[in-house]
N, C-alpha and C positions, 0 to 999 in steps of 0.2 A: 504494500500500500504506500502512494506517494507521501498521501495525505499525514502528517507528525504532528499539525496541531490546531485548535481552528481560536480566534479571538473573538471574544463578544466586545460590543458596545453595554449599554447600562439600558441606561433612561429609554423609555419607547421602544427596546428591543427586547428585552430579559423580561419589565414589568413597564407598561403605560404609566410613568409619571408625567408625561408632557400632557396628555388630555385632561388630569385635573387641574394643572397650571392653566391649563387654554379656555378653561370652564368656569373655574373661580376669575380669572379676570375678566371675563365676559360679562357674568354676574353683578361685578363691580360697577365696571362700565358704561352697565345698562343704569344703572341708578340715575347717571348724570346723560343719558342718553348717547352714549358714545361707541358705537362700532370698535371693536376690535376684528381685522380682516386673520383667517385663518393663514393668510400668504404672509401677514407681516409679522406674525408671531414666530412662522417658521423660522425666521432670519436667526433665529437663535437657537434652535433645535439643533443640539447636538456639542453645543459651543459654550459661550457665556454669555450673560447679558451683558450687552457695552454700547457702542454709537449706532447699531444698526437700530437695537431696538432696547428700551430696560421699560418695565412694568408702569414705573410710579412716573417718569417722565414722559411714557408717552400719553399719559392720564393729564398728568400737571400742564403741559402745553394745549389739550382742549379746555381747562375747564380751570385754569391757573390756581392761588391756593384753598379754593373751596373744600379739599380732601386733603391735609397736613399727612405728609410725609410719615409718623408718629403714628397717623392713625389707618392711614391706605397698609401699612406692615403690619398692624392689628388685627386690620378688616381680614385680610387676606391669608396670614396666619391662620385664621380660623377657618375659613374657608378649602383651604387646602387642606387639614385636619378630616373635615367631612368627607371631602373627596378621596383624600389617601385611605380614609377607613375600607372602599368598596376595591380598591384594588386587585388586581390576581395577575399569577403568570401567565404571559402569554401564552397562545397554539405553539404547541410542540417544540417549548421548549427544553424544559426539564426530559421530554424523551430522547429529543438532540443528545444533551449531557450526558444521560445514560447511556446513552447507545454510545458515546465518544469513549467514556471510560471505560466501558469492555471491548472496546478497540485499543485502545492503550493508545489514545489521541492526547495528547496536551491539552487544557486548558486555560485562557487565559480572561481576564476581564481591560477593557481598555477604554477608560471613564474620563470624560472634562467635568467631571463629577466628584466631590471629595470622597476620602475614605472611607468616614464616618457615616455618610449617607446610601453607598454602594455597600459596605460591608453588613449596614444595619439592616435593612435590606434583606439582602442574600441570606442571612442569619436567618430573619422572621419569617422565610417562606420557604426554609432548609434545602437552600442551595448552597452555603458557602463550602461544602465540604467538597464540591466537585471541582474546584477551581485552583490550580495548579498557582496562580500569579494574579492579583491584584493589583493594576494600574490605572492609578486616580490623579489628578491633578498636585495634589501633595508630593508628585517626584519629578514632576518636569516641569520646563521653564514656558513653553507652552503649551496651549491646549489643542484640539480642535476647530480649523483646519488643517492645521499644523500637524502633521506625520510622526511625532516624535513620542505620542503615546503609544501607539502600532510598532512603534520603530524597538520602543526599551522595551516592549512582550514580546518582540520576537527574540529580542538577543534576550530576556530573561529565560525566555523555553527553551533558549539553545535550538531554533529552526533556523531553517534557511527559507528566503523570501518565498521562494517554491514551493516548500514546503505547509504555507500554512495557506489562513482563509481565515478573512475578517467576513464577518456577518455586523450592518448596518441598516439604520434606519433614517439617516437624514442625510442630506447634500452635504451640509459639513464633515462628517464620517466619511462621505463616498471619496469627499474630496484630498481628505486627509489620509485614506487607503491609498490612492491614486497616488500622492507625493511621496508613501512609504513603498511606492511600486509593490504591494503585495493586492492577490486579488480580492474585490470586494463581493459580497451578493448582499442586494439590496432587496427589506424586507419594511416596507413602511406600513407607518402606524396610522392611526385613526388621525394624526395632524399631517405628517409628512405625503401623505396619499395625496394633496390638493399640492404640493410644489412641482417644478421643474429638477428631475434632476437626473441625472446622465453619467456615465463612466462606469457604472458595474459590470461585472462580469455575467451575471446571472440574475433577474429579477425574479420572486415569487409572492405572492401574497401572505406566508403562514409558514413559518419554521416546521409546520406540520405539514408541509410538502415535500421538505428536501430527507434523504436518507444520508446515512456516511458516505455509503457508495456512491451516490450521485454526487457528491461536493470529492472524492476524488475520481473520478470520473471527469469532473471539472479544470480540477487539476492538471491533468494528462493531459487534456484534450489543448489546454492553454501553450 
């Protein structure tokens, strides 16, 4: 088998944390009557919040300081609480990981996500024990679209570029695979389904589509 390792993304790939973020500001939004577009919330899926797009600023410049800073991080606090309660892993994932560790496939996670939030996570829905490497923002100098989280999980698993297979669910991941030259399969989520976005090796709907075999199968054929 070619296949030696495969790498996960976090957020919207393992578990939909980006649809409660996309729903609780909606929520918000609506109060003061203001649209949030499902395309401009993408600009940040997968990355960090910065100049493309950040929550409370693109609030504050509709509707200026009628919702304090203080209190929009309250509101919204609470609001993602409710939403993070109904959570679950996604189609086929946890099968993926099973079936990878009686392959004797490496595992690895590769998050613009801290530690704390990836590993809490993985713990409370008893994944973390499948996961060979944890790579979160806490170790590198950038994040996503920046390649250099892809980059320290492959030289953490000891693969070669070849070797492995990043699994993605936003333009920022695809893009960030693409600049680690290792190949990507893009698996978008209830937000990312509405972007542009190009460069995969493989598209599917549902991790509960693909097998080991077909991801090296993928491999070979590359």
């Amino acid at each position: 088998m070619k296949l030696k390792a495969l790498i996960f993304d976090f957020d919207g790939l393992v578990i939909d944390t980006e649809s409660p973020a996309y729903n609780s500001l909606c929520r918000i939004y609506g109060r003061f009557g203001v649209e949030l577009p499902v395309t401009t919330f993408g600009l940040i899926v997968g990355s960090e919040h910065g100049v493309d797009f950040h929550p409370y600023t693109y609030l504050a410049d509709r509707i200026g300081d009628r919702m304090p800073l203080p209190e929009f991080e309250t509101i919204y606090a609470a609001e993602l609480k409710i939403e993070y309660q109904a959570m679950k892993v996604l189609p086929g994932v946890s099968e993926m990981l099973e079936a990878a560790k009686t392959n004797g496939i490496k595992l690895a996670i590769a998050s613009s996500s801290p530690l704390t939030w990836v590993g809490g996570y993985l713990e409370q829905f008893g994944l973390l024990h499948y996961f060979d490497e944890l790579i979160t923002k806490d170790l590198v100098d950038r994040v996503k679209p920046a390649p250099d989280l892809f980059l320290l999980a492959a030289e953490k698993l000891d693969v070669k570029k070849n070797e492995v297979i990043i699994f993605e669910d936003s333009k920022n991941g695809v893009i960030a695979a693409n600049s680690a030259e290792i190949p990507v399969v893009l698996i978008p989520n209830p937000i990312t389904k509405h972007l542009e976005i190009s460069g995969e090796a493989l598209r599917v709907n549902s991790m509960a589509e693909l097998t080991v075999e077909m991801l090296d199968q993928l491999l070979s054929d590359l």
